[in-house]
N, C-alpha and C positions, 0 to 999 in steps of 0.2 A: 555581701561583697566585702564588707573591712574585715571579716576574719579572715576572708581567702587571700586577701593583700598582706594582710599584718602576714600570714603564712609563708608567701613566698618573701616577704621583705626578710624573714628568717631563716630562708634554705641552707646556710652555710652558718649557722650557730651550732656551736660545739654545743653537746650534751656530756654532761658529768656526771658519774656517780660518787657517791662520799661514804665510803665505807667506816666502819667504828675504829676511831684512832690514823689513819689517812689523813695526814693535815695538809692542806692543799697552801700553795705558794703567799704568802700578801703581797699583795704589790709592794711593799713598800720592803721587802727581804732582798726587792729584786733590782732594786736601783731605781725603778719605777716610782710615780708619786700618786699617791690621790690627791685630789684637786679640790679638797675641800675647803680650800682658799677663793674657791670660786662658788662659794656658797654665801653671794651679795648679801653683807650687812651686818655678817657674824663678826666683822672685826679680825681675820683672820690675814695676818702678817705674813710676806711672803722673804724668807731669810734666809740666807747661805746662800744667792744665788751672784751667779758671774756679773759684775759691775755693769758687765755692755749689755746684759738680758733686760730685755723690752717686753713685757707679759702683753700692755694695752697698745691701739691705736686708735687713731681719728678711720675715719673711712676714707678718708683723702689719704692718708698714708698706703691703702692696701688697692692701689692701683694700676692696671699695667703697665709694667716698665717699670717703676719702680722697686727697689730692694729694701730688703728691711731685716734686719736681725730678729732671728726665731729659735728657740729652741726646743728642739722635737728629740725628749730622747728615746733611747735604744731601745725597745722592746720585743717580748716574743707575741707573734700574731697568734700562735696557740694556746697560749697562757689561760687557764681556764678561768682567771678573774678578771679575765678580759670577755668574758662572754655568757648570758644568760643560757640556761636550761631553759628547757621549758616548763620543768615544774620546780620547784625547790627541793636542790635535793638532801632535806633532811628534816625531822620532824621535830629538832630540838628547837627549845624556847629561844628566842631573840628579842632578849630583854635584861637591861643593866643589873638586876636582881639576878639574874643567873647567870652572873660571869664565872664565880667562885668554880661551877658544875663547870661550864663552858670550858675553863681552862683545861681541868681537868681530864673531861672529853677526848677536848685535842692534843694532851702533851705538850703544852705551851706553861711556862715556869711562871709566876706570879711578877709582877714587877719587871718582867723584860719587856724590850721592845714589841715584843709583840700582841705582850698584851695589856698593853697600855695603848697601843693602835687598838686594839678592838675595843676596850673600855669606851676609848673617843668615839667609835662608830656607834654603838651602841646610845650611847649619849648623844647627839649629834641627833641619832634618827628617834629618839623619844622628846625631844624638845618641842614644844608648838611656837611656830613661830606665825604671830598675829601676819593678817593678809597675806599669805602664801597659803597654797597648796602643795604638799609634798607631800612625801612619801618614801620611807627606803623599802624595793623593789630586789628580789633574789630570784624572779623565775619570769619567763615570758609569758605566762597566764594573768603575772599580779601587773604586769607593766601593762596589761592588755585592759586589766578588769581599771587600774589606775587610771588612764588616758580617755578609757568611755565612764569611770565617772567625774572625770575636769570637762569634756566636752559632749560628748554623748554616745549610748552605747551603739558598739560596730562602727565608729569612725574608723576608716579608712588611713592608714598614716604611714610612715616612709620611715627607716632611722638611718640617722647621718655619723659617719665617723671617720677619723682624721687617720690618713694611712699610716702604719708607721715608718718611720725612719730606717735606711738598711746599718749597718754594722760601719758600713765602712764609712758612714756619713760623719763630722764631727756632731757632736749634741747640739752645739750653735755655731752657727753659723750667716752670714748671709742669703738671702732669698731673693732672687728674681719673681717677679708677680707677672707668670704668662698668662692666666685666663681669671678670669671674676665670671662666677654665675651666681645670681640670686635665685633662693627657690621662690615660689609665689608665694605661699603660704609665711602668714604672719603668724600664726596658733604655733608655738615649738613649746618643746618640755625639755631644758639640760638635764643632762642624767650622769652623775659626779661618783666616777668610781671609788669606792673606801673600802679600806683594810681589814679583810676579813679573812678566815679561811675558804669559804667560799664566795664566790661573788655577788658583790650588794651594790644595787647603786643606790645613789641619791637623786630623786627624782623630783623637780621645785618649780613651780612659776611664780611669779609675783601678783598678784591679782591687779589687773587695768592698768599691766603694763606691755610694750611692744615690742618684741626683738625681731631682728630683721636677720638672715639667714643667708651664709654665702660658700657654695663650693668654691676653692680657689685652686688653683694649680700653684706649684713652684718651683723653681729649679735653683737648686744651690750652689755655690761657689765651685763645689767639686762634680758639681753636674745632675747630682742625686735628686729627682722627681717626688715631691710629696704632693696627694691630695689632702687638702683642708678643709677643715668644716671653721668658717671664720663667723662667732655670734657678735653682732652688732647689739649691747640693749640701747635703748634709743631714748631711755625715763632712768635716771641714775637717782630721782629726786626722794627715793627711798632708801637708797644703800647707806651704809654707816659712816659719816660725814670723814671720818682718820682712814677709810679703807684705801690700802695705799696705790689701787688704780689713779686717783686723782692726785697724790703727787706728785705720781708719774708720766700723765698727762698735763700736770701743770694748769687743772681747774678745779672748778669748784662743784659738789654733786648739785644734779638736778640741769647743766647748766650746758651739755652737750653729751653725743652717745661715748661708749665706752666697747671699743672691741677686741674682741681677744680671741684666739683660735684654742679648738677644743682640745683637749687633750688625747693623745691617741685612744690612754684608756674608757676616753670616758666617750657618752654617745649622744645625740640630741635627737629626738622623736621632732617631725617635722608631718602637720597631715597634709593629707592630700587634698586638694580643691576637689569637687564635686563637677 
């Protein structure tokens, strides 16, 4: 039963192929970010952004009726590093030791942006980081084989993601908060889009910790409708004391939840109750 689910929960993922020398978009070429700021406890600094941009809330902030500054930006819904294959399509090494080759490969210059975004991913996903489980994930088989070994194999699970924004939207703006759904399910895996040529995500939980999961509807200033995927953690009591959620909330970690809504790129595995 959870592979025929995990199946249809992926009827509408793009498949890719990666030809030799094909160097597929980064997100991060495309005005897009990866979110690897939201990779709790790494210390990672959120900077350049608009004064009035609000990354966290309380859960009493994201209430009906209520508005709230968000910033969702511009993406394409096609964008192939927005979306798993189902197998990885390429049988090169993915490993910091082989970047030299790597660049090489894709026609990417030494020392440019872009590949100094991949050096980070690479790095990033060879790090162990004590009580977490993680994992960077480039195919819907390693996301599948990932998930049943964190909880168990053939679990049944759902993936949540944040619509994107239309063109004609501002990047921020105000939000009306028309609908709150929570899923039931407390077991979720964020999965934190990085800059690759093809798509990788970053897949992490905190071990014996609890995030709570919220479809939210919004309507913005100019009228423009987003679905959100809004993660609640609800244990901050391990994130990295400077991480600048809690300036911004104005506490102290450990001491109330922290929420923030997903990034369109990136996606949260949510199971299904039995």
């Amino acid at each position: 039963m959870g592979n025929e689910f995990v199946s249809c929960s992926f009827l509408l993922v793009l498949l890719i192929t990666l030809a030799h020398g094909n160097v597929l978009r980064l997100p991060s070429m495309d005005g897009g970010e990866s979110d690897s700021s939201m990779m709790m406890g790494m210390g990672v600094e959120e900077e350049g952004k608009d004064p009035d941009y609000k990354a966290y809330f309380f859960m009493k902030d994201v209430q009906v009726g209520k508005t709230i500054p968000v910033n969702f930006p511009h993406l394409k819904e096609s964008d192939p590093a927005r979306n798993l294959p189902t197998k990885t399509p390429t049988s090169l090494p993915f490993s910091l030791k082989a970047l030299p080759s790597l660049l090489r490969f894709f026609s990417i210059p030494p020392a440019s942006p872009q590949a100094l975004a991949m050096e980070k991913t690479l790095t990033d996903c060879q790090i162990e980081r004590p009580g977490e489980h993680r994992a960077c994930i480039s195919s819907v088989d390693s996301l599948i084989d990932f998930v049943g070994g964190i909880f168990r194999p053939d679990v049944p699970f759902e993936i949540l993601r944040t619509s994107v924004a239309t063109k004609t939207s501002p990047v921020l703006q105000n939000y009306t908060v028309v609908e709150v759904k929570e899923k039931t399910s407390t077991k979720s895996l964020p999965c934190h889009n990085l800059p690759y040529p093809y798509a990788v995500f970053y897949c992490h939980i905190l071990v014996d910790t609890t995030n709570r999961m919220f479809k939210v509807t919004l309507r913005g200033e100019n009228g423009a409708v987003v679905e959100a995927v809004l993660i609640c953690h609800m244990d901050t009591s391990k994130w990295n004391p400077s991480f600048f959620a809690f300036r911004q909330l104005g506490v102290e970690r450990g001491t109330t939840e922290a929420c923030h809504f997903a990034p369109a790129y990136d996606m949260v595995v949510v199971l299904v109750p039995n």
